[in-house]
py3Dmol code that shows the C-alpha trace and the ligand (Angstrom):
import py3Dmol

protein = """\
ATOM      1  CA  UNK A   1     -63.034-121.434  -8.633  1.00  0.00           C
ATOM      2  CA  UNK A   2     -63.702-125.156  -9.024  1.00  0.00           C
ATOM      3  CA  UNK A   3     -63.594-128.082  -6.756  1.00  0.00           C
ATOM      4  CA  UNK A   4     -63.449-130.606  -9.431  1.00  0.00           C
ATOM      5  CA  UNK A   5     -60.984-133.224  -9.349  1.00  0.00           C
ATOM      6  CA  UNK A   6     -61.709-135.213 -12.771  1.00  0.00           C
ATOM      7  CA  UNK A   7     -58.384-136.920 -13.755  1.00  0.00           C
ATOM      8  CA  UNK A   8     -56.320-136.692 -10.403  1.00  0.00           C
ATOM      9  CA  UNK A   9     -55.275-139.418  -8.870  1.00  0.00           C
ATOM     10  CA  UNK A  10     -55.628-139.321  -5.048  1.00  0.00           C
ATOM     11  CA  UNK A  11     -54.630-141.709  -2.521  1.00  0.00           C
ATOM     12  CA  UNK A  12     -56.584-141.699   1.220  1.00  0.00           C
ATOM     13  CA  UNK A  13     -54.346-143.685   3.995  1.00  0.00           C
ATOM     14  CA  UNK A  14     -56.712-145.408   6.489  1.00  0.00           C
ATOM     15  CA  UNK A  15     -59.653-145.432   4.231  1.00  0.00           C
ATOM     16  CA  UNK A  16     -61.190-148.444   6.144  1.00  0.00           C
ATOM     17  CA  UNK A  17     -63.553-146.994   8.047  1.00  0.00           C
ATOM     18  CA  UNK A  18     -64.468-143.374   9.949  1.00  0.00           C
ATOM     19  CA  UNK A  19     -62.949-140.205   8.320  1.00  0.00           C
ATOM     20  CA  UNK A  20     -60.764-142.021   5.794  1.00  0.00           C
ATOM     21  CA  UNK A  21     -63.745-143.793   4.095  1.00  0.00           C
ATOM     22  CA  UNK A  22     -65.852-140.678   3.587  1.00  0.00           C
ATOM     23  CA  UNK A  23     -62.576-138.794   2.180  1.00  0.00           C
ATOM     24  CA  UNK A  24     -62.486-141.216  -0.199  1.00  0.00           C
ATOM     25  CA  UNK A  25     -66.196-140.993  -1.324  1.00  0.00           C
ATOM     26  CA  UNK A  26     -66.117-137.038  -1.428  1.00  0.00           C
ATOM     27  CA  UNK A  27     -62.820-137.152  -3.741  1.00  0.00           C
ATOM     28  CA  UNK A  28     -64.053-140.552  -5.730  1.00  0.00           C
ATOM     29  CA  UNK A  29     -67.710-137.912  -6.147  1.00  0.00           C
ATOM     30  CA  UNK A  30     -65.903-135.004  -6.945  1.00  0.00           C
ATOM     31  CA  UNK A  31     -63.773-136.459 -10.269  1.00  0.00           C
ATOM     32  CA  UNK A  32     -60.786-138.075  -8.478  1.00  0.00           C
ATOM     33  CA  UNK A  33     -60.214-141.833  -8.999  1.00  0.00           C
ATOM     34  CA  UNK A  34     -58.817-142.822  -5.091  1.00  0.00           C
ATOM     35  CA  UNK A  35     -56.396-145.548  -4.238  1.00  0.00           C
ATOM     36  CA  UNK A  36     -57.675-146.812  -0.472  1.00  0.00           C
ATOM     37  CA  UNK A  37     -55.159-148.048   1.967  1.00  0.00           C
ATOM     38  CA  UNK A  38     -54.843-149.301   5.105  1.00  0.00           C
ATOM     39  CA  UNK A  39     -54.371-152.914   7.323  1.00  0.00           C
ATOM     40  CA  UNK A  40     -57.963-154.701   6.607  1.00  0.00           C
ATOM     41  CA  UNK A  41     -58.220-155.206   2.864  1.00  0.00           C
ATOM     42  CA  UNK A  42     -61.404-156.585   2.813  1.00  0.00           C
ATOM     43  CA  UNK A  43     -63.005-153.615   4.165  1.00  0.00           C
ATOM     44  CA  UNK A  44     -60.941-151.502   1.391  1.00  0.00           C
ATOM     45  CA  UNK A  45     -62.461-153.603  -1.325  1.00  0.00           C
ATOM     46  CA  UNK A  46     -66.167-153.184  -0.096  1.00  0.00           C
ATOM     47  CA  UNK A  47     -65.542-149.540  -0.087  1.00  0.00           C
ATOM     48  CA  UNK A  48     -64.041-149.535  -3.874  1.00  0.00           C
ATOM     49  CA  UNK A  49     -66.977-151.534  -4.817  1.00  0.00           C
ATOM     50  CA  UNK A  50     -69.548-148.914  -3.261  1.00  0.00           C
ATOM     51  CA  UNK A  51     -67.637-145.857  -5.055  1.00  0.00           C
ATOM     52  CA  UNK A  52     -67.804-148.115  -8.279  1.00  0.00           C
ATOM     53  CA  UNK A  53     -71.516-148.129  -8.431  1.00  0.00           C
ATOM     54  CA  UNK A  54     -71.752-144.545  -7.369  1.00  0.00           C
ATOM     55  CA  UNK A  55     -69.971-144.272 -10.500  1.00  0.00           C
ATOM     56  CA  UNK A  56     -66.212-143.495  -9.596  1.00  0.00           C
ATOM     57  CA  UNK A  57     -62.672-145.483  -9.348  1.00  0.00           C
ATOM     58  CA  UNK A  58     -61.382-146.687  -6.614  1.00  0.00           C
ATOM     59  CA  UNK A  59     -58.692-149.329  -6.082  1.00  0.00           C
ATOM     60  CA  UNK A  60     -57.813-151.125  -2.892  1.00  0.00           C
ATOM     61  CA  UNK A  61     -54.481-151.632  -1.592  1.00  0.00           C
ATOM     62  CA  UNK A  62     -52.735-153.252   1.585  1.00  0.00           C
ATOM     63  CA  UNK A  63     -50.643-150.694   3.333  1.00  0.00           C
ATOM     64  CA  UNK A  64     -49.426-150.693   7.193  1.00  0.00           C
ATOM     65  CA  UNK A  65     -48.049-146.446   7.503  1.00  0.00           C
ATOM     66  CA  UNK A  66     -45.673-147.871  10.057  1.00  0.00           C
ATOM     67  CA  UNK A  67     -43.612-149.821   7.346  1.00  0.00           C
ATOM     68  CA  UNK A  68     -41.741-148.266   4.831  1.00  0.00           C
ATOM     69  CA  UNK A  69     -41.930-151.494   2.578  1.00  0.00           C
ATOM     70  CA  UNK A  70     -45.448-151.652   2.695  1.00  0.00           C
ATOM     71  CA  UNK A  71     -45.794-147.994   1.654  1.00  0.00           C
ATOM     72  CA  UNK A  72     -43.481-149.267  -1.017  1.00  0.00           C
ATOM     73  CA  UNK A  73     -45.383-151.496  -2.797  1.00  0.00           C
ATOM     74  CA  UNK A  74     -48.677-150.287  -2.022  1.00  0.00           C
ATOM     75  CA  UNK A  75     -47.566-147.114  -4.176  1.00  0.00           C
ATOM     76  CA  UNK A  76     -45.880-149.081  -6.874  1.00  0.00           C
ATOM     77  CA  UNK A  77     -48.806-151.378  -7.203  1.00  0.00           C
ATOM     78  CA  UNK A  78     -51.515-148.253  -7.550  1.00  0.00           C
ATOM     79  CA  UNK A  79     -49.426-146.248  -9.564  1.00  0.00           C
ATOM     80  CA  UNK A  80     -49.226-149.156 -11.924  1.00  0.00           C
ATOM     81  CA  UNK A  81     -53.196-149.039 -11.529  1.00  0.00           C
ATOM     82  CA  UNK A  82     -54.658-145.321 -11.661  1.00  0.00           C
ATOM     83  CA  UNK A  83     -51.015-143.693 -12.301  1.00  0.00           C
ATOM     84  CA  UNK A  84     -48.709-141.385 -10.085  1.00  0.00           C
ATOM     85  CA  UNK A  85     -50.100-139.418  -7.455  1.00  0.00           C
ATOM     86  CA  UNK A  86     -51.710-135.538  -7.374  1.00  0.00           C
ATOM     87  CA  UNK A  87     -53.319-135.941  -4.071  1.00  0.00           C
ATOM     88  CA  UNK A  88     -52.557-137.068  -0.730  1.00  0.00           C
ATOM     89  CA  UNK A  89     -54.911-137.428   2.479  1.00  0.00           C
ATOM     90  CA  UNK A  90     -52.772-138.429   5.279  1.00  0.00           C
ATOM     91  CA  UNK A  91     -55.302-139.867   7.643  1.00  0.00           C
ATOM     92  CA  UNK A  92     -54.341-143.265   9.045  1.00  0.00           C
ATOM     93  CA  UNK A  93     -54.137-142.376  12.837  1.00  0.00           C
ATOM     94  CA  UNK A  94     -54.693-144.069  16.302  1.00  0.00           C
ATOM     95  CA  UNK A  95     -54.877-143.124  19.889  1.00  0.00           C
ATOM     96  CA  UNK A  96     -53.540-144.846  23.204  1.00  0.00           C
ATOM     97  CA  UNK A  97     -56.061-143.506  26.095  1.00  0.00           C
ATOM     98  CA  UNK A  98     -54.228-144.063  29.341  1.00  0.00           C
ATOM     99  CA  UNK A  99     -53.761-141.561  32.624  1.00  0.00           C
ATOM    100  CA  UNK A 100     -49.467-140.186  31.288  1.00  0.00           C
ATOM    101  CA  UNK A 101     -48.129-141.841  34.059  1.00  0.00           C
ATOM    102  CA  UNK A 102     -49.461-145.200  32.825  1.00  0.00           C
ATOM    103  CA  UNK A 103     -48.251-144.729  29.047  1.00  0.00           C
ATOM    104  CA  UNK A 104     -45.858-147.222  28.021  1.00  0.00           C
ATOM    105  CA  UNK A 105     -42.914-146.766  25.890  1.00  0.00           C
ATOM    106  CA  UNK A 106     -44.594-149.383  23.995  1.00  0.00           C
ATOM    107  CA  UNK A 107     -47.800-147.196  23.562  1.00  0.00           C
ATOM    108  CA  UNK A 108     -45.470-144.280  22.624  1.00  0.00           C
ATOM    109  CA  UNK A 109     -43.881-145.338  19.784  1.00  0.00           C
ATOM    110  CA  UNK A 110     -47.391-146.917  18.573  1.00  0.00           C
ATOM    111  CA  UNK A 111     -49.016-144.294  18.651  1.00  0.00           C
ATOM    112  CA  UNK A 112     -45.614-141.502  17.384  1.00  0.00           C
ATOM    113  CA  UNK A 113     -44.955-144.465  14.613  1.00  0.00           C
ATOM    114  CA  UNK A 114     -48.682-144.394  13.252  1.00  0.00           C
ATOM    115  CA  UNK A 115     -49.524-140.893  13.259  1.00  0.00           C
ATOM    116  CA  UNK A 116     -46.414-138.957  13.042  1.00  0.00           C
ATOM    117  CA  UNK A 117     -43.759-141.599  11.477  1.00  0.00           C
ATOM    118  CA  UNK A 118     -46.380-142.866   9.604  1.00  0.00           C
ATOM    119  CA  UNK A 119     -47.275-139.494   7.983  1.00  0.00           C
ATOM    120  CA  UNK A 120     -43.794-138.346   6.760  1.00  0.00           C
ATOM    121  CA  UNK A 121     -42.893-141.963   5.375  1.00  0.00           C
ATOM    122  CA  UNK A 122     -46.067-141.870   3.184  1.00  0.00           C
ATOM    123  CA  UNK A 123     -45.725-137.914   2.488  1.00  0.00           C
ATOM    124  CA  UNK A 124     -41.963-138.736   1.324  1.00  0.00           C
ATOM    125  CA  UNK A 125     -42.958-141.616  -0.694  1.00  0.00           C
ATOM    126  CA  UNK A 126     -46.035-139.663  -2.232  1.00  0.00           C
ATOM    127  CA  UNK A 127     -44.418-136.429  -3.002  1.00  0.00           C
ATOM    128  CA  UNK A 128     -41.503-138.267  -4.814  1.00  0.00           C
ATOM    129  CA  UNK A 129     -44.134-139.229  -7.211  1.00  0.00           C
ATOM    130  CA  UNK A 130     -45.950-135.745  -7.408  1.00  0.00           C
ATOM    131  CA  UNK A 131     -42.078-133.881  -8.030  1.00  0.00           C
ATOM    132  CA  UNK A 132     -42.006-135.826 -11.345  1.00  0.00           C
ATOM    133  CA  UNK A 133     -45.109-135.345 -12.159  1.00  0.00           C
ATOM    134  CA  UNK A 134     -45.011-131.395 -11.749  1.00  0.00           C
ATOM    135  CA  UNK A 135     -47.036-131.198  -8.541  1.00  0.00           C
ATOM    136  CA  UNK A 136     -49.642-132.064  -6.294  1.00  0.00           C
ATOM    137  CA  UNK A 137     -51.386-131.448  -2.562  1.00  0.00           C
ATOM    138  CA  UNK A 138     -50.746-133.623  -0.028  1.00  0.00           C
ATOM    139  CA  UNK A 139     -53.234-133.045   2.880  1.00  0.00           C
ATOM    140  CA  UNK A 140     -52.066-134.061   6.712  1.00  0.00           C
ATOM    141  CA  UNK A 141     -55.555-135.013   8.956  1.00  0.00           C
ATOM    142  CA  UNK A 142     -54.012-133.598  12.221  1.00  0.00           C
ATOM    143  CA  UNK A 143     -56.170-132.653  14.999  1.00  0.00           C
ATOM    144  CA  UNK A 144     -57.732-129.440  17.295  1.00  0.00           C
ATOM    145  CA  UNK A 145     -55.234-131.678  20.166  1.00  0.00           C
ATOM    146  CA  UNK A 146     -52.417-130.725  18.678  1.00  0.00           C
ATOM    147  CA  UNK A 147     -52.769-127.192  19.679  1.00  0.00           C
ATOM    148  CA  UNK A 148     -55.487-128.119  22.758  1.00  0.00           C
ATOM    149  CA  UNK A 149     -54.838-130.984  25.429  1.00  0.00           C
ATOM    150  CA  UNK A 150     -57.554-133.273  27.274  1.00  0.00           C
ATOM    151  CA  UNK A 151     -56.219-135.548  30.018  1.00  0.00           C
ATOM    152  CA  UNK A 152     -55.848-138.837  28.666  1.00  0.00           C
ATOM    153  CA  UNK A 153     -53.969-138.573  25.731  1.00  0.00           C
ATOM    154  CA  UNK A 154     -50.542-137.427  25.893  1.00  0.00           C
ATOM    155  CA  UNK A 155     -49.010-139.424  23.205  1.00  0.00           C
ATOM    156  CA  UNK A 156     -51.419-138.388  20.793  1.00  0.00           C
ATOM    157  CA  UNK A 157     -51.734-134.716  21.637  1.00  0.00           C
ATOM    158  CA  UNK A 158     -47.819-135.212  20.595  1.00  0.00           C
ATOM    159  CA  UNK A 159     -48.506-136.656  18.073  1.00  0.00           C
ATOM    160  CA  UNK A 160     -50.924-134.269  16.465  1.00  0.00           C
ATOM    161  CA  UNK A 161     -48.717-131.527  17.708  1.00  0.00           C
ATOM    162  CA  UNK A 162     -45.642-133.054  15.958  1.00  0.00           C
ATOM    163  CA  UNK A 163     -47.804-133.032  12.411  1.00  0.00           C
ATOM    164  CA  UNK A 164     -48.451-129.765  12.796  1.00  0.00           C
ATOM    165  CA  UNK A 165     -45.030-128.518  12.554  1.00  0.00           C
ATOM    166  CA  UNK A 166     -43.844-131.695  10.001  1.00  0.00           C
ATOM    167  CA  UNK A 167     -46.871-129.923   7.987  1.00  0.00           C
ATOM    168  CA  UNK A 168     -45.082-126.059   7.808  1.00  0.00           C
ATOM    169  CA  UNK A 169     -41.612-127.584   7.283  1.00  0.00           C
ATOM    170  CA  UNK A 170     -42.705-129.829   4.002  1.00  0.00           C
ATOM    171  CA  UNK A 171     -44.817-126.684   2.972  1.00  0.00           C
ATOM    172  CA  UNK A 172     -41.938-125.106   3.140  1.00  0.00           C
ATOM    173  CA  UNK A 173     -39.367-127.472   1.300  1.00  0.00           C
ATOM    174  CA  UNK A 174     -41.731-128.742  -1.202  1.00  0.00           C
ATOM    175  CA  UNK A 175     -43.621-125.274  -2.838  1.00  0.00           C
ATOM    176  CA  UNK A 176     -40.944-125.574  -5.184  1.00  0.00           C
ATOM    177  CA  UNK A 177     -41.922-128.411  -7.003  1.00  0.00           C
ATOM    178  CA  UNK A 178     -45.577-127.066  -6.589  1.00  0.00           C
ATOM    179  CA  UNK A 179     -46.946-129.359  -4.077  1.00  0.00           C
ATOM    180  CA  UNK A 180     -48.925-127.736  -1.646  1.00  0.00           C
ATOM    181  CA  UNK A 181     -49.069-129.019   1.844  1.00  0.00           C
ATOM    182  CA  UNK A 182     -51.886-128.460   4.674  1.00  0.00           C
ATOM    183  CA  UNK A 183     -53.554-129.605   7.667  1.00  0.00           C
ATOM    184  CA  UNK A 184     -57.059-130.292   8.608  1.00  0.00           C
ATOM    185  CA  UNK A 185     -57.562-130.122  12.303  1.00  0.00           C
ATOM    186  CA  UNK A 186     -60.696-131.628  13.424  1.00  0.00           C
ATOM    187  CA  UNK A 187     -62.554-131.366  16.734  1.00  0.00           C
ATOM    188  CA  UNK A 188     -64.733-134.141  17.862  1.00  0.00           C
ATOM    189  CA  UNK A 189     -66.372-136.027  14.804  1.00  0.00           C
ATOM    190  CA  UNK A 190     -68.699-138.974  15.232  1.00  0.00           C
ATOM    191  CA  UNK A 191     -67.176-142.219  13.669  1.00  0.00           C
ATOM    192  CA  UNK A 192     -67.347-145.986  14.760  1.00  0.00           C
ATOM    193  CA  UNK A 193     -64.532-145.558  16.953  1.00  0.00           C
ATOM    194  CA  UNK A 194     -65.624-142.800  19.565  1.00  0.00           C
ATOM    195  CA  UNK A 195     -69.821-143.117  18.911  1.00  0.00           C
ATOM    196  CA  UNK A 196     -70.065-145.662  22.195  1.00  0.00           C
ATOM    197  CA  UNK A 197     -68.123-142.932  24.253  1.00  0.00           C
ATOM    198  CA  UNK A 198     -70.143-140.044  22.907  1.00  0.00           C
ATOM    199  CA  UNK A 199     -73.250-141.593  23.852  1.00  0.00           C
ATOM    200  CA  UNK A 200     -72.499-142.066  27.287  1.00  0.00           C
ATOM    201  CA  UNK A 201     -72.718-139.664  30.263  1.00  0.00           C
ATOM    202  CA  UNK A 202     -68.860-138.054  30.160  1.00  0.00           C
ATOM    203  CA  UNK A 203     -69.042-137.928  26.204  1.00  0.00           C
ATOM    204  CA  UNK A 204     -72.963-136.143  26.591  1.00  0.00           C
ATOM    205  CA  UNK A 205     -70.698-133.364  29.092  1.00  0.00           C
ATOM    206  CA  UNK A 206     -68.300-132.993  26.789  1.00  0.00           C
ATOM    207  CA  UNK A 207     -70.612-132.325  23.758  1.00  0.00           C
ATOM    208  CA  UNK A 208     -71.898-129.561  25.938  1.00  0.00           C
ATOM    209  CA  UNK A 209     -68.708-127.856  26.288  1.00  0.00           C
ATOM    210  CA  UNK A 210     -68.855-127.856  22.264  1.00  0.00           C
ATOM    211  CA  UNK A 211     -69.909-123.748  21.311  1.00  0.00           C
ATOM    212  CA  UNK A 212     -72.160-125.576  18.561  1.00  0.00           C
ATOM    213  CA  UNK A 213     -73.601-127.977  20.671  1.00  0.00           C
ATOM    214  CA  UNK A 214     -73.195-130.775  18.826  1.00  0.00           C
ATOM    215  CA  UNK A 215     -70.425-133.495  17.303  1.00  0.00           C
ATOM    216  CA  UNK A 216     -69.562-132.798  14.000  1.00  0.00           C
ATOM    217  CA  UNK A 217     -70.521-135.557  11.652  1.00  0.00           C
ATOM    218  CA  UNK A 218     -67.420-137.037   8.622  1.00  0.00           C
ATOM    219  CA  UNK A 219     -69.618-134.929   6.062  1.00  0.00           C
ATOM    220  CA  UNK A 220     -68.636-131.334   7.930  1.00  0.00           C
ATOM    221  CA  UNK A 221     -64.929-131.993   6.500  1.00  0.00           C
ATOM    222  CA  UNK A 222     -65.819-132.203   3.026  1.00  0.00           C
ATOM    223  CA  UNK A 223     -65.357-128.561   2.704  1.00  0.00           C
ATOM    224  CA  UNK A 224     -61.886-128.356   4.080  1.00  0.00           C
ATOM    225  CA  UNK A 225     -61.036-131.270   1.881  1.00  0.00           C
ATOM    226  CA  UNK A 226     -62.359-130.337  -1.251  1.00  0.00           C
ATOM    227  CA  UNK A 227     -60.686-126.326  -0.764  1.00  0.00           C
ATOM    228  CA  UNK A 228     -57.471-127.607  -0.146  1.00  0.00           C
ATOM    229  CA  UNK A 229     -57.084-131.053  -2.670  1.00  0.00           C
ATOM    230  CA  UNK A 230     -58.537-128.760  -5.612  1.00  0.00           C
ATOM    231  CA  UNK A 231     -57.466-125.198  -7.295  1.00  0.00           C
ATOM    232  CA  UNK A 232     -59.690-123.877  -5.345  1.00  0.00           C
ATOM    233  CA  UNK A 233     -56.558-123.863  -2.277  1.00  0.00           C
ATOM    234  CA  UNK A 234     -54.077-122.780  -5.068  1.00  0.00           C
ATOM    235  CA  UNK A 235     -52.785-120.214  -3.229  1.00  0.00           C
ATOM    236  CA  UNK A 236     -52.374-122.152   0.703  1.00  0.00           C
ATOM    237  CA  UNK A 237     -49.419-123.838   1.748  1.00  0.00           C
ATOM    238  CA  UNK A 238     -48.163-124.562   5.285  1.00  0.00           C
ATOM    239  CA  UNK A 239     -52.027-123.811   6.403  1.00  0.00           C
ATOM    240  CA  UNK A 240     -54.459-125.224   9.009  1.00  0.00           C
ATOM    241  CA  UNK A 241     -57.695-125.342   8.595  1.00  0.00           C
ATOM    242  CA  UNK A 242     -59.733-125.951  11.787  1.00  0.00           C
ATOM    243  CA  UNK A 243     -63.329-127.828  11.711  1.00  0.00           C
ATOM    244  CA  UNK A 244     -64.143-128.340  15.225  1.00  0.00           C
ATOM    245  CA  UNK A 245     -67.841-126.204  15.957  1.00  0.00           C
ATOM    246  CA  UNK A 246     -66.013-123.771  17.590  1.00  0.00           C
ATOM    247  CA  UNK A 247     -64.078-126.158  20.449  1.00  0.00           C
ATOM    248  CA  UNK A 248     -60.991-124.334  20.297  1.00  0.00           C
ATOM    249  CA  UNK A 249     -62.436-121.227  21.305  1.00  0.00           C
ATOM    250  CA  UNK A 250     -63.106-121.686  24.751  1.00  0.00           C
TER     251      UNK A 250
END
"""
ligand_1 = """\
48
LIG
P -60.763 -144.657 12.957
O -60.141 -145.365 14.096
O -62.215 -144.848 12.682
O -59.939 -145.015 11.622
C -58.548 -145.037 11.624
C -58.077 -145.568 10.294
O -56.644 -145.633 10.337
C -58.577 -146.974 10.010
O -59.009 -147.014 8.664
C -57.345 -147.864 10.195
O -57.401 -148.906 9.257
C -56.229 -146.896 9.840
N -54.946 -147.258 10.437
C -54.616 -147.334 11.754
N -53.341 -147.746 11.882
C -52.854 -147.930 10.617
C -51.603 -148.368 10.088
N -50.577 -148.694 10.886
N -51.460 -148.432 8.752
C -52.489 -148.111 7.927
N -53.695 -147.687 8.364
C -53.872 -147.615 9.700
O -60.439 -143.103 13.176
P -61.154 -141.786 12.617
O -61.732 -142.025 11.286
O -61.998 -141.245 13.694
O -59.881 -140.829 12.470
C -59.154 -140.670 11.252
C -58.074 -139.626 11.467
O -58.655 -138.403 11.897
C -57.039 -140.016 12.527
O -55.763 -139.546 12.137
C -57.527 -139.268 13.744
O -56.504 -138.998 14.648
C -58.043 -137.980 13.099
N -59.004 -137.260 13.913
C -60.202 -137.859 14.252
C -61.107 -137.155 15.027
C -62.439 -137.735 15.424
O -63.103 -137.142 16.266
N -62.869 -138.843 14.851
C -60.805 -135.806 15.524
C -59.526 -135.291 15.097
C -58.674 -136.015 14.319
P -56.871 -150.425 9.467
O -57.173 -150.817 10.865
O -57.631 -151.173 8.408
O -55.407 -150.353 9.146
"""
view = py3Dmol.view(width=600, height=400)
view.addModel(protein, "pdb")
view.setStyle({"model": 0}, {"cartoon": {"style": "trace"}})
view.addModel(ligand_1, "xyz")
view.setStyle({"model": 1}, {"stick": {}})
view.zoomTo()
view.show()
């Protein structure tokens, strides 16, 4: 069993910061060479040159998952780069936190567009490359809310909840041209985005209702990540894997 990657090509959507930037590292560490994408370039090219002096490859590219041309020519321009794809994190992902009855239809289809659309336009466009060249393992980043709810957060419980199933029906369709396809549902993990929150007194209540006690940190997904990109996972499709210090449980 192995969990090295050396000579796949693997391509992390919203790789600018939190989750997305640590997958990146861990595959770049572990053999692959990573194309980053997502909206803020700049921050994509800062991360390439990190993984460079670590040693690995990484190439930035410009890619909004909500538009289909983007996807387009972000793909075309890093296949022409590193080559066609064996790996795919889908990761880019946002959330709208607003009482239900104050969700727009605007913040719906933000929120459905980026995380759900977003994933099976990017899957499609991925896995088109990985059918020619004879397979691959395209991972979806869903989340322990699409099984779970908290108040707040309708549209992206749907969201998650939505990936979920989009995850067992491309399993399904796409184990013949041996592409693999899983999930990764995270609970709460400490990035930039939700750090503020977690510090103050409702976040400090809800860390208690964690069984671990404690966040988890981008680093407690590497497992999960590195099982299901490499041969280790050879033999899981249409799988979740949860990573959330025992949240789900209560
Ligand atoms: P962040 O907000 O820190 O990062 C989100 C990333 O998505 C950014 O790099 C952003 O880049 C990118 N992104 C957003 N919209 C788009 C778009 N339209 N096109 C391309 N990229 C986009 O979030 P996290 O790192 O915390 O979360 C990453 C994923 O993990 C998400 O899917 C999230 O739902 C999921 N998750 C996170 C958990 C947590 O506790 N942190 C728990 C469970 C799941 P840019 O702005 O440059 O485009």
């Amino acid at each position: 069993m192995s969990f090295d990657l050396t000579g796949k090509v693997a391509l992390v959507t919203g790789a600018s910061q939190g989750l997305g930037s640590r997958f990146a590292e861990t595959l770049a560490a572990h053999g692959a060479s990573v194309v980053l994408a997502a909206r803020q370039k700049a921050k994509l090219e800062n991360l390439a040159a990190t993984i460079g002096e670590a040693g690995g490859t990484a190439f930035a590219v410009s890619m909004d998952v909500t538009d289909p041309a983007s996807i387009r020519e972000a793909l075309s321009a890093a296949a022409g780069e590193l080559g066609p794809l064996d790996i795919l994190v889908n990761n880019a992902g946002i959330a709208v936190q607003k009482p239900f009855l104050e969700m727009t239809p605007e913040d719906y289809d933000q929120v459905l567009d980026t995380n759900l659309k977003g994933c099976f336009l990017v899957a499609q466009a991925a896995a088109l490359q990985m059918k020619e060249k004879g397979g691959g393992s395209i991972i979806n980043i869903s989340s322990i809310l699409g099984t779970e709810v908290i108040g707040m957060l309708s549209t992206y419980c749907a969201s998650k909840g939505g990936l979920l199933q989009l995850n067992r029906a491309m399993a399904l369709e796409l184990t013949r041209f041996n592409i693999r396809v899983n999930a990764i549902a995270p609970g709460y993990i400490e990035t930039p985005i939700n750090s503020e929150f977690f510090q103050s007194q409702p976040g400090q209540q809800m860390i208690r209702t964690i069984p671990q006690r404690r966040l988890g940190q981008p680093h407690d997904l590497d497992g999960a990540l590195l099982l299901l990109a490499s041969d280790a996972g050879a033999y899981m499709t249409g799988s979740v894997v949860t990573v959330d210090g025992g949240f789900s449980l209560r």
